[in-house]
Every structure is written in structure tokens, then in C-alpha cells.
N, C-alpha and C positions, 0 to 999 in steps of 0.2 A: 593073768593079763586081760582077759575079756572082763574083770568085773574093776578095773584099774582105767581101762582105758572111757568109759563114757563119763569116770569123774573128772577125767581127764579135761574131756571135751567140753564138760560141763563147764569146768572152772573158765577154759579157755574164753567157753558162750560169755560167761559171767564178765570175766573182765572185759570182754571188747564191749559189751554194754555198759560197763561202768563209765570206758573208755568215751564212749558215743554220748553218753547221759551228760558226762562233763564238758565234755565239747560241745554238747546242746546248748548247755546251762551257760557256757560261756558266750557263747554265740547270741543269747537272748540279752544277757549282762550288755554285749559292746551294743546290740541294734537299737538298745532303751537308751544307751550312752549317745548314739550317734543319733537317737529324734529326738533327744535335750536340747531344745531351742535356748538355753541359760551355755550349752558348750559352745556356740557357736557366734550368740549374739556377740558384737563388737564391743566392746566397752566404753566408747563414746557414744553409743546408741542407748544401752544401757542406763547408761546417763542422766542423756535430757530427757529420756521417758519416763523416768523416776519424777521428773519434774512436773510432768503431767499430773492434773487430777484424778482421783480413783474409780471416778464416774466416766472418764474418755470412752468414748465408744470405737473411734477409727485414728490410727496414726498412718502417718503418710509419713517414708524414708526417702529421700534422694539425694545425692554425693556429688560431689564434681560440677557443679552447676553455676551457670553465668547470668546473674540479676540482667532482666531486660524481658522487655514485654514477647510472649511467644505469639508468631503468625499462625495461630491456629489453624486454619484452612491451610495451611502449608507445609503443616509438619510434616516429615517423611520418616522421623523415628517414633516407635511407641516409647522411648526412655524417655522424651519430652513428657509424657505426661505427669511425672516426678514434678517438673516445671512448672507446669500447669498451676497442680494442684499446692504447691506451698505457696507460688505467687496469686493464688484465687483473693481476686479482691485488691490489688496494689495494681495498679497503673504508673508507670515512672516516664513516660512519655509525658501525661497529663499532670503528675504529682510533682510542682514543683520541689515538696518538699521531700524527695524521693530523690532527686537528679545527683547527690553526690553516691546513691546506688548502685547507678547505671552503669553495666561492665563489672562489679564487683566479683570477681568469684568465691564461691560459697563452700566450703569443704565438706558442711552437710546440713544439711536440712532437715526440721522434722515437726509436723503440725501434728495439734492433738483438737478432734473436736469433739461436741456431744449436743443432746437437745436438737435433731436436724426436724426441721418444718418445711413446709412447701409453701411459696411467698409468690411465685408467679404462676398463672394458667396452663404454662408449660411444665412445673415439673421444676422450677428455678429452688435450690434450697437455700434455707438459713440456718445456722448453726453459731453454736459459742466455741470460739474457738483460739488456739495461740500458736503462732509459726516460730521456731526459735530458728534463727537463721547464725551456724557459726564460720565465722570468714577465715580464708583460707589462710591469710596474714591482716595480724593485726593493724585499727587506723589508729595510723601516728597522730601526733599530736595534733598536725595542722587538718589531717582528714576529719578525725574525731571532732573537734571546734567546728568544722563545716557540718558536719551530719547536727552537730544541737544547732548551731544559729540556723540552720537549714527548718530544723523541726520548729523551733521555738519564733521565728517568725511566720510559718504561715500556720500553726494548731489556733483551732479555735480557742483554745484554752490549756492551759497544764495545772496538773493536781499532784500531790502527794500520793500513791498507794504503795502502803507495806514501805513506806521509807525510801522512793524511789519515784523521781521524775516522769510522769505519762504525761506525755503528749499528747494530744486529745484531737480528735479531726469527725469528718463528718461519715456515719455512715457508708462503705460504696457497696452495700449487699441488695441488689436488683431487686426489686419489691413492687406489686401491684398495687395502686393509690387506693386500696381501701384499705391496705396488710397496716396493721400498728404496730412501731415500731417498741418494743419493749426496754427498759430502763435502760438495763445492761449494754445495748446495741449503738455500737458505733467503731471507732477506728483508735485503736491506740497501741502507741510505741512507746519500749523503752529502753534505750542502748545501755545495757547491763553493764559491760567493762569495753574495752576496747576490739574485742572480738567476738560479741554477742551482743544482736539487735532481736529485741522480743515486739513482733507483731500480734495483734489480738483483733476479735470481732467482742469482744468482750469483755469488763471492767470488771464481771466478777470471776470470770474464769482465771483472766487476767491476777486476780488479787489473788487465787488458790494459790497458780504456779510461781507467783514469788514469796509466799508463805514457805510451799516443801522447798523453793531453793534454798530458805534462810535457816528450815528445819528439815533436811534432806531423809528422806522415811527411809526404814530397810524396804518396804516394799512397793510395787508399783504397778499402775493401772496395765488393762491387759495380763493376765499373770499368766506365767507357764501352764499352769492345771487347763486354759483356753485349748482344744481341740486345735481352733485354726493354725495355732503355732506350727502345727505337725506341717502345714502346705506351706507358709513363709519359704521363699527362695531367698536367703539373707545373700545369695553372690548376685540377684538380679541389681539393676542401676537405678531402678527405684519400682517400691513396693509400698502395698497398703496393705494393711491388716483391718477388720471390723468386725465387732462384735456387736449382733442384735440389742437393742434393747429387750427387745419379745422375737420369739419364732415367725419369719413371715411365711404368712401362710397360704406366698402366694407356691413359693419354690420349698418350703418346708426345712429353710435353713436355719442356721442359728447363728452364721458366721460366713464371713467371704475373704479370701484373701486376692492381689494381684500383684503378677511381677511382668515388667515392663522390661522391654529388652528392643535392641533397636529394630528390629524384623517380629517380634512377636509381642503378644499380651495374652496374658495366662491368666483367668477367672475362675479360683475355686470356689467351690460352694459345699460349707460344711452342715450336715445334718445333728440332731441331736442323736446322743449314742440309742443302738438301736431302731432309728429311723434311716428311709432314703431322703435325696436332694429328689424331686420333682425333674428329670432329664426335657420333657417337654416342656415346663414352664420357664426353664432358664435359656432353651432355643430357642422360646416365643418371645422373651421380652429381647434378644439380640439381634433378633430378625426381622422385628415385627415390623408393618407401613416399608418393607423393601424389597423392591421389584430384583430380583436377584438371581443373576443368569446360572448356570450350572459352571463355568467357570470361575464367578466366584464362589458358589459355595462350598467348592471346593478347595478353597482358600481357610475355610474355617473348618472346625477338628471342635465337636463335643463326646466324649466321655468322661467313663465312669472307672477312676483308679484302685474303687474298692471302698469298703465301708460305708456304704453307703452317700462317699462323695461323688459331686458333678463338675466337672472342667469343662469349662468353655475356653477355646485357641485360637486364635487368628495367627495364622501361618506367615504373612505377610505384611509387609512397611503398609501402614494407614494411607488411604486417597480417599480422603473429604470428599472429593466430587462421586466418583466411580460409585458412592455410599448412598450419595443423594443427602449427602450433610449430615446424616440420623448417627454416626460418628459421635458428632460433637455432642449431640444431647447425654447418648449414652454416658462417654469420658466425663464428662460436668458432674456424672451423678452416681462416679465411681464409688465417691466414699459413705456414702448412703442409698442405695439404688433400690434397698427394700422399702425406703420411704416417698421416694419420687414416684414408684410405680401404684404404691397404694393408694396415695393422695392426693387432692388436688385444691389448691389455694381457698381459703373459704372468705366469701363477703361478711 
């Protein structure tokens, strides 16, 4: 009995470790399953991001959203800045040729840009860029007729590209009077079918994304193997993803993602593997020029979730005043903010 019983024990040992090793090994199986950004993303997201060029650097998602100019100084949600950022550049107050827009609702949204420069003294960007806007319900026959006579009488001009009507308008990207305006750079639309209007800053970007529509690729800009995927909050109501071109080396990222939500805004900041994010330089650029009492700083939350990543939080609905306005600079330059903060407009 005594030389029976430790093989006993042994075997016993044996199996609940096999027991435990498998349970591990399954446990690691479902956590890689459930940080597949490909299990989760929506399939209409999926989508029109395919549509995107393989060079984008930043996509902006927003859902549920109501065409009409947003009173910035007055927003009281951060999910406005979804809003913001697909309508950057469209005015439908002033754009006559916008006004059968106005009130549309939009089921989703999603701009892809690349190429950003800095074009005013403050930090103002430019980028190539195209907002696919698809509506919640389709414009009927009489809508659709208004949105082209709407276009086609006040565009400077219409052209053919990739076999398909653009509309051609001037410029509205804020530029200092010495900034030269590049070929590519100007305003164009092209109402794809009845429930896809395609905005651009640009003719050739513009010419990419209705090539892959007409040749749709298996693959697509942004890919899963991108680190930042891992932070995407795809349940927030609208988020941006970006990918560097190069490491900035102001905060030592490589990548930033944000999700907006109506009381908060979450800013991650991803390192290259084996690197940290810089924790003081990403509180310095959110802070910086703001007289800022200890109640509110207490309103904002930076840490560090591991990995060497940086989160920046704002705990609370936006007040433009309370901020001293440095708000809006920041939001404006959400979807490139490694490049506004490096640079500055050159004569």
C-alpha cells in the first residue's frame, strides 16, 4: 500500500495539471478570440473601410447622426464630435448646394484621411480625404433629382472620374494666404446610388476609393495586425482610429485611438511593441496654456492600462468656456494631433 499510494497521488497530481494546462490553453484560445477586432467589427463598417485607400492613416466611425451644422461652443455631448469630424469642411447653412442635406439622418458615417499638413499658424490641418455618408433611408426619386439640380447648378464645374459624375466646388479647408493650394485640393461630391453621397478634399483620393469600389480588394487599409485595434471601443457612438505615419517622438506612439461617448472621451495612445507611451507628454499636450483649478483636474483620469499604453479621460460632458476654448483646438486635431503639435505652417 505505501509504494501504491504516491503513484497514486502522482497520477492524481498529473491529471489535474493536464486538467489546469487545458483550461489554460482554452482560456488563451477564447481571450485572442475575443481581442479579434475582425469578431466584432460590424459588417457595414467593414465595408466602406475596404473602400478606403491602403495608405489612410485615420478613420473616423459615427452612427445615428443628424446632417446640420454643429454649435460647437455649445456641445454638451462628446459623441458630437463623430459630428464634427465627418462634417469638417461642409457648411449647409452657407452651401446652397447642401440645403436638400439639411435634417437628413445618416445611419453611418465614416471618413478616411491621409497626407495631414499644417496650413494655419494655429495648428489648422489639411489632409486628402473622403467622408462616405450612408442614409438612413433611401432619396426617392423626387429627393435624389433635388440633391443633382442642387449640385449641378451651383459646382464650379463637373467632370467624369472612374465613370461617375463629381461635382466640383471650391476649396473650404482654412489655409493661411501664403499655404499653396495643391492640384488635388478642393471639394468634391458624388451621389453614388440613392443612399450614398461620397464627400472628398480630394480628386485623387477621391479617384482611389471609386476604383476599390468598382474592384472591391480582399483587403483593407488599417489591418487587424495594427496594435491600436486592440483599444477600438467599436460599442462607443463614435470613434477614430490612427495610425502614424512615423513614431512621434513627441509621446513615443505609433498609434492613437478615441471613443466618444456622451459624458466622456477616452484617448489611447499606442507604443511600438516593447516601448512605453511618454505619460507626461500626452498630460502636457491636454493641459498645456490651462489655468486649471483642482476641481477640474479632477474631472480628467490619465493612465497606463499596461503595455506600455497611455489613456487620457475626461470624466465629464465638454464646457468650451470652463476650458478657456483650448477644447476646440484640441477636438479639431483629434484625427492627427501627432502632426499639429510637431508643426507649424511654413511661408
Amino acid at each position: 500500500m505505501k509504494s501504491i499510494l504516491p503513484k497514486r497521488r502522482s497520477s492524481a497530481v498529473a491529471r489535474s495539471l493536464l486538467v489546469y494546462l487545458a483550461a489554460t490553453i482554452a482560456s488563451a484560445f477564447n481571450l485572442q478570440a475575443a481581442a479579434d477586432p475582425n469578431k466584432e467589427l460590424p459588417s457595414d463598417v467593414e465595408r466602406l473601410i475596404k473602400w478606403l485607400p491602403e495608405d489612410t492613416e485615420t478613420v473616423v466611425v459615427a452612427r445615428s447622426i443628424i446632417l446640420g451644422d454643429p454649435d460647437i461652443p455649445n456641445i454638451k455631448k462628446w459623441s458630437n464630435i463623430g459630428i464634427i469630424a465627418v462634417m469638417e469642411g461642409l457648411n449647409l447653412a452657407r452651401g446652397k448646394h447642401l440645403a436638400p442635406l439639411s435634417g437628413r439622418q445618416v445611419e453611418l458615417a465614416i471618413r478616411g484621411s491621409r497626407n495631414f499638413d499644417v496650413v494655419t499658424s494655429f495648428g489648422g490641418l489639411r489632409s486628402e480625404n473622403c467622408t462616405i455618408f450612408s442614409f438612413a433611408k433611401d432619396l426617392d426619386g423626387s429627393g435624389k433629382a433635388l440633391m443633382i439640380d442642387s449640385l449641378r447648378k451651383h459646382a464650379d464645374s463637373v467632370k467624369l472620374l472612374v465613370g461617375r459624375e463629381v461635382f466640383v466646388f471650391p476649396s473650404t479647408i482654412s489655409e493661411e494666404p501664403w499655404i499653396k493650394q495643391p492640384a488635388w485640393e478642393g471639394a468634391y461630391f458624388v451621389l453614388l446610388d440613392p443612399k450614398t453621397l461620397l464627400y472628398a478634399t480630394s480628386d485623387r483620393y477621391l479617384a482611389e476609393v471609386l476604383e476599390r469600389i468598382d474592384h472591391l480588394p480582399k483587403t483593407r487599409p488599417l489591418p487587424d495586425t495594427l496594435p491600436e485595434w486592440k483599444q477600438v471601443d467599436l460599442k462607443s457612438k463614435a470613434w477614430i482610429l490612427r495610425h502614424y505615419p512615423r513614431e512621434d517622438l513627441a509621446t513615443r506612439a505609433v498609434g492613437m485611438t478615441v471613443a466618444c461617448d456622451d459624458r466622456q472621451l477616452r484617448v489611447v495612445y499606442t507604443p511600438r511593441a516593447g516601448q512605453e507611451v511618454d505619460r507626461d507628454q500626452v498630460w502636457y499636450q491636454w493641459t498645456l496654456g490651462r489655468n486649471l483649478t483642482r476641481e477640474q483636474l479632477a474631472k480628467f483620469r490619465i493612465e497606463r492600462p499596461g503595455n506600455g499604453v497611455v489613456a487620457f479621460t475626461a470624466t465629464h460632458p465638454p464646457d468650451f468656456e470652463a476650458d478657456g476654448g483650448l477644447w476646440l483646438f484640441q477636438l479639431l486635431k483629434l484625427q492627427a494631433m501627432d502632426v499639429a503639435w510637431a508643426k507649424s505652417a511654413k511661408r
